[in-house]
N, C-alpha and C positions, 0 to 999 in steps of 0.2 A: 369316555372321559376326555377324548383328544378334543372334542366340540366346544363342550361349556371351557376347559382351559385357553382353545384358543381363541376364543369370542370373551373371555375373559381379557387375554392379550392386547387383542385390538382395545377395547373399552378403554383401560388403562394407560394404552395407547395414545389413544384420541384423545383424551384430558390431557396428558401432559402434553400434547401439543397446539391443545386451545387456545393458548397465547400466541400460535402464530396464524390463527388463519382469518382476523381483520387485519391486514398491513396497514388499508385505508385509517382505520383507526390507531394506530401504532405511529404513522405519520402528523395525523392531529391532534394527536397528545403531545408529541416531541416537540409540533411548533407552538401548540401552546403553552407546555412546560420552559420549554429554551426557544425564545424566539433568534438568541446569537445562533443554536446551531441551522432552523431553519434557512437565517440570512446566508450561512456559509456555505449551506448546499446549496444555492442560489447561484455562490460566487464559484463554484465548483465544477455545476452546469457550465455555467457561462465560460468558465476558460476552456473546458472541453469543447463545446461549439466552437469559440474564437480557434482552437489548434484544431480541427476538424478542415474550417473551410476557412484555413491561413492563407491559400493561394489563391484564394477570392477575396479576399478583405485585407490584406497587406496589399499597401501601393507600391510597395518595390519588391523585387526579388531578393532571394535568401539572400545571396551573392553579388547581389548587383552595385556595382561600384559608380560612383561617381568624385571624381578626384578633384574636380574644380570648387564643390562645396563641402569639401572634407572636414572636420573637427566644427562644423556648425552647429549654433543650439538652436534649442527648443523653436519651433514656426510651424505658420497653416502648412508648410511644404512637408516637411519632417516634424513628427508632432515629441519626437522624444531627441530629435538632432542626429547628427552625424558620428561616425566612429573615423579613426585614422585614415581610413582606407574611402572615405565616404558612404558606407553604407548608410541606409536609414535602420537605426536603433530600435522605436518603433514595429517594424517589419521582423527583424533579427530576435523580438523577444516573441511575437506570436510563433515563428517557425521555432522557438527554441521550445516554447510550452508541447509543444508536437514530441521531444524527445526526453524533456523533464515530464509527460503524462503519461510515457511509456514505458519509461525506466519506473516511475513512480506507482502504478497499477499492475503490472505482470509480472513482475520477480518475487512481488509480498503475494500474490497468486498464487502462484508456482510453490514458493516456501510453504503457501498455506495447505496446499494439497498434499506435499511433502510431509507434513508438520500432522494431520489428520491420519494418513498411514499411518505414521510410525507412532503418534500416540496413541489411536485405538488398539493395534497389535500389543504395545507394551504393557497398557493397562487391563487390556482383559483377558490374557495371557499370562502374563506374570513371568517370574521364576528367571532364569537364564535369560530370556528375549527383553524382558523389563531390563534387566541389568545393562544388558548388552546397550539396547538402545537409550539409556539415559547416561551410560557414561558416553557414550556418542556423545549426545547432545550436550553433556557436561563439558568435554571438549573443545566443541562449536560455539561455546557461553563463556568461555575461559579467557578465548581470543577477542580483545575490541574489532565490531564487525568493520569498521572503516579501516584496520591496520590490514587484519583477512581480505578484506576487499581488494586494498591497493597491493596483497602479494601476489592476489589471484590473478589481477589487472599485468600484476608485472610478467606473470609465467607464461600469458595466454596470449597478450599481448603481441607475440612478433606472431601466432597464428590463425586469428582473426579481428577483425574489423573493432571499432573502440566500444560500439555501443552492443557489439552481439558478448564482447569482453565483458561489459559492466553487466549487463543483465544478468550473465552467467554469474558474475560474480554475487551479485547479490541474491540472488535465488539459493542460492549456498548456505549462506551465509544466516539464512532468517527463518527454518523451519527448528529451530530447536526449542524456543519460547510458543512456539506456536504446539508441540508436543507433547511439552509439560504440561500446557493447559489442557490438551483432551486427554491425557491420561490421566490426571485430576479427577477430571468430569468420569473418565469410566472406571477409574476403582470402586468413586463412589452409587455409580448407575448400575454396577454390573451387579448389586449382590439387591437389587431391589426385586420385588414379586414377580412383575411382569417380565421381568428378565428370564429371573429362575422359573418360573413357568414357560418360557418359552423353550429354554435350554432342556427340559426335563422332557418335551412331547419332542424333540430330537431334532430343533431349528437348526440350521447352518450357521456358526460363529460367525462369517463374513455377513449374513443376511441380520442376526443380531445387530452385529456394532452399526450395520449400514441405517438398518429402518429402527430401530429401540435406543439407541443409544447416542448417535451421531445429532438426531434432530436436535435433541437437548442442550449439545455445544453450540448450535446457530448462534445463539445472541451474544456469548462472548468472543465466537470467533468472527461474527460481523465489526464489533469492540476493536477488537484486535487488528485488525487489517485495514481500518480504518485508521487506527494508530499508528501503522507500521509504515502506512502508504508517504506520508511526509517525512520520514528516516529514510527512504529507499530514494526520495527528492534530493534530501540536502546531503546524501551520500555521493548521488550524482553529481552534484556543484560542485562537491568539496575536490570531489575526485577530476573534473572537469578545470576547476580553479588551480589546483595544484598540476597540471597539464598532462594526466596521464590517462585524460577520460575521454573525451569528443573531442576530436583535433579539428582545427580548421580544414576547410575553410566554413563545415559546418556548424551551424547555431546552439547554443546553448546558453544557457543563464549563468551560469560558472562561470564557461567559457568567455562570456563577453563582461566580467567582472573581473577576471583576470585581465585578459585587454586592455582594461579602463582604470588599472589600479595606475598607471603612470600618469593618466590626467584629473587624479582625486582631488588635488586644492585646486584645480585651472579649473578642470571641466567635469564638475561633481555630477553631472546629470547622468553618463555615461555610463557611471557604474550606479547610483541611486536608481537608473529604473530598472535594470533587472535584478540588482539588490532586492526592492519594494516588491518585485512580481513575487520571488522564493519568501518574502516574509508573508503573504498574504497568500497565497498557494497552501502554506503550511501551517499558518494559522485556523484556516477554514478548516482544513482535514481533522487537527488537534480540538477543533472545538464540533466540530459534526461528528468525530469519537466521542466527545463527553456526552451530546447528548441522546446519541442511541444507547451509550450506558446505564443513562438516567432515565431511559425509556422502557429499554429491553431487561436492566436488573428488573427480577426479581422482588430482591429484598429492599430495594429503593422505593419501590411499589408501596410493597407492605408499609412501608415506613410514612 
């Protein structure tokens, strides 16, 4: 009996995961269905290259001062102008994309892997461990993440560095929405056939949730982290802006908005272009979520 049920298994298997195995096609549906979000991936790439190889394509250094053409605008010399101190502005937002794409990609990671544990165990477990882990997360949803953020910021703060601070801080802060969602997903996956056939010829619960259960979550928790990725940004600003995130003399986009907020009617360019970079950074992410949702549902499909 153990053979047809687990060749039964797999079969069952396979199908529910035939919607992931042309990407290729999954790709040119989405730029033909949403060509904003194809353009956003686009712009997405692109700032990742530009913070990849900043130290090749910025004409000045992070730091690099020059005090004789300090608070200068826009020219072929400096193409976004000068800040108080003389740096080029310019320069100062590709090195800052470097630590807003860091802060931005790895802590909504991190939450996500967090967030995958603790929802598989609570959902196909049940009982005490459910309990346990969603008043956790009940918890962790209760607190606004950017006020959690800025206490974590303040406790950790005198021991270590601003940005190993903020990661940590937001890595915290982001796996409990992301838990809800696959514990969702395996209440209602767990009580399907191929499941209960798997459990009945005496499968391993970790080898369950991992291969039968988890594939199933991909498409919203790719949704998800794509979403999450431009709150983990302007968390960084906020926190960077408000002075208790990236300190100088390092770059950040916060950071150099904050700086520039005393030359806003004089010298509006200052804080407009790294303003403009966080608006368009985070509108790409928010629209390249919509349309892997509108690719990857499901019932969008159907529809």
């Amino acid at each position: 009996m153990s053979k047809p049920l687990d060749q039964n298994i797999k079969e069952n298997h396979s199908a529910d995961l035939g919607d992931y195995i042309g990407p290729l096609q999954k790709v040119k549906s989405m730029c033909r269905r949403n060509p904003l979000a194809a353009v956003s991936a686009c712009v997405i790439l692109a700032v990742i290259i530009l913070a990849v190889l900043a130290p090749v394509i910025a004409p000045y250094g992070e730091a690099q001062q020059d005090l004789l053409n300090r608070l200068k605008g826009p020219s072929a010399a400096h193409l976004f102008g000068t800040d108080e101190l003389g740096r080029d502005v310019f320069s100062r937002i590709l090195y800052g994309s470097r630590v807003s794409l860091i802060i931005g990609i790895f802590p909504p990671l991190i939450s996500l892997v967090i967030g995958i544990i603790l929802g598989l165990t609570a959902g196909y477990f049940g009982g005490w461990i459910d309990y346990l882990i969603m008043r956790i997360a009940d918890v962790m949803l209760s607190f606004p993440s950017l006020l959690l953020s800025m206490a974590l910021m303040y406790t950790l703060g005198r021991y270590a560095n601003s940005i190993v601070c903020i990661f940590t801080a937001l890595s915290l802060v982001g796996w409990a929405s992301v838990a809800r969602v696959v514990r969702s997903h395996t209440l209602s996956l767990k009580e399907t056939e191929y499941v209960e056939a798997a459990r009945s010829i005496g499968v391993r619960p970790a080898k369950i949730m991992l291969r039968h259960i988890m594939p199933n979550c991909i498409p919203s928790l790719i949704v998800l982290y794509t979403l999450n990725v431009p709150s983990c940004i302007l968390s960084e600003s906020t926190l960077s802006f408000l002075g208790i995130g990236v300190q100088p003399p390092a770059a950040s986009w916060g950071l150099m908005v904050n700086q520039a907020k005393q030359f806003l009617f004089t010298m509006p360019w200052l804080a407009l272009a790294p303003s403009l970079t966080i608006m368009i950074i985070v509108l790409a992410f928010n629209f390249l979520g919509d349309g892997l949702r509108d690719t990857l549902d499901p019932y969008l499909q159907k529809g």
